[in-house]
C-alpha positions as CSV (number, residue, x, y, z in Angstrom):
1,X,98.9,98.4,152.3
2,X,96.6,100.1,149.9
3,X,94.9,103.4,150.2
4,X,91.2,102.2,150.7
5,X,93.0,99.8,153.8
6,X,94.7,103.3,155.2
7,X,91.6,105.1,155.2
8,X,89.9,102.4,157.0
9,X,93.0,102.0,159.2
10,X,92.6,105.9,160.3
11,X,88.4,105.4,161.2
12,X,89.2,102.4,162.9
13,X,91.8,104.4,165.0
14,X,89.2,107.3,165.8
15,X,89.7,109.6,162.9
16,X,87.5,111.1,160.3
17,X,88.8,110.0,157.1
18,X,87.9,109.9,153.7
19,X,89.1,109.0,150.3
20,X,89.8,112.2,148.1
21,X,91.3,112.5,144.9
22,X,93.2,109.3,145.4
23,X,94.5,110.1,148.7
24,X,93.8,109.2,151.9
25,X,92.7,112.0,153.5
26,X,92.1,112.6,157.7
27,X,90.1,115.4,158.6
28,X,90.2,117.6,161.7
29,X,88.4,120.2,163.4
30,X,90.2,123.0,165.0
31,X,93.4,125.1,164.6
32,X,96.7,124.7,163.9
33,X,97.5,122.7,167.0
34,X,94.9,120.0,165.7
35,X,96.5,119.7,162.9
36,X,99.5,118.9,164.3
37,X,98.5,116.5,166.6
38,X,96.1,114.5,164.1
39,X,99.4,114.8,161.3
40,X,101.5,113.5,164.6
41,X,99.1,110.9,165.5
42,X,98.2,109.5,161.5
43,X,101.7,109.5,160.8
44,X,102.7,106.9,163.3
45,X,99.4,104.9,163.1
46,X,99.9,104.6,159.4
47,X,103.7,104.1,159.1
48,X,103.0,101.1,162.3
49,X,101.2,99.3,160.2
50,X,103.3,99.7,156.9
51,X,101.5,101.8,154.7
52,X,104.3,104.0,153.1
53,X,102.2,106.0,150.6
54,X,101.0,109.7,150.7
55,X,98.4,111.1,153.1
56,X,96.7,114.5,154.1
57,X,95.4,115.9,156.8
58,X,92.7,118.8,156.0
59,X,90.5,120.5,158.4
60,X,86.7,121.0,158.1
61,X,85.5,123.2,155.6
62,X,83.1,125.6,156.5
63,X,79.1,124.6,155.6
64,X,80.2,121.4,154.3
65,X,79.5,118.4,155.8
66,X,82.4,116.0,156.8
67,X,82.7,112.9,155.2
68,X,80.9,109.7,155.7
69,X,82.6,106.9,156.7
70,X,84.6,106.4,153.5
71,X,84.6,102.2,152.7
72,X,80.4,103.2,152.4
73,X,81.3,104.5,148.9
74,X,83.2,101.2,147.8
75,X,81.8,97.9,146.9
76,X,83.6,94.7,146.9
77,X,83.2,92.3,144.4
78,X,83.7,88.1,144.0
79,X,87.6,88.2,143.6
80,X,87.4,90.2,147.4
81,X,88.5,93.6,145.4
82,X,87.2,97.1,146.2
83,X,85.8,99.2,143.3
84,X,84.2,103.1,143.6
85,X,80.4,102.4,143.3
């Protein structure tokens, strides 16, 4: 599975998610506690459906905005591939 199909994979399945710095990244709000349970709950979502790459887990930061869905910044061309816009 490739990292743009893992980020979709985590919105699909609830989560905030985004693609940053070439790494599929789900994003939380809370404490520590969230981000455990989100880590808990990406893990097994992503290794269910066979992506084996690296992940992150972050929390919000403070006055900035949490990311947009993340597939909005990629644009598919003829061949069906997915390239940054």
């Amino acid at each position: 599975m490739e990292k743009e199909n893992a980020v979709r994979l985590l919105e699909k399945n609830g989560f905030t998610a985004a693609f940053e710095s070439g790494v599929p990244m789900a994003v939380y709000e809370g404490g520590e506690k969230e981000m455990n349970d989100t880590y808990e709950k990406a893990v097994r979502i992503l290794r269910d459906n066979g992506y084996m790459g690296s992940f992150g887990v972050r929390g919000a930061a403070k006055g900035k905005l949490l990311p947009k869905a993340s597939y909005a910044s990629f644009k598919e061309n003829n061949d069906g591939q997915l390239s940054f816009i």
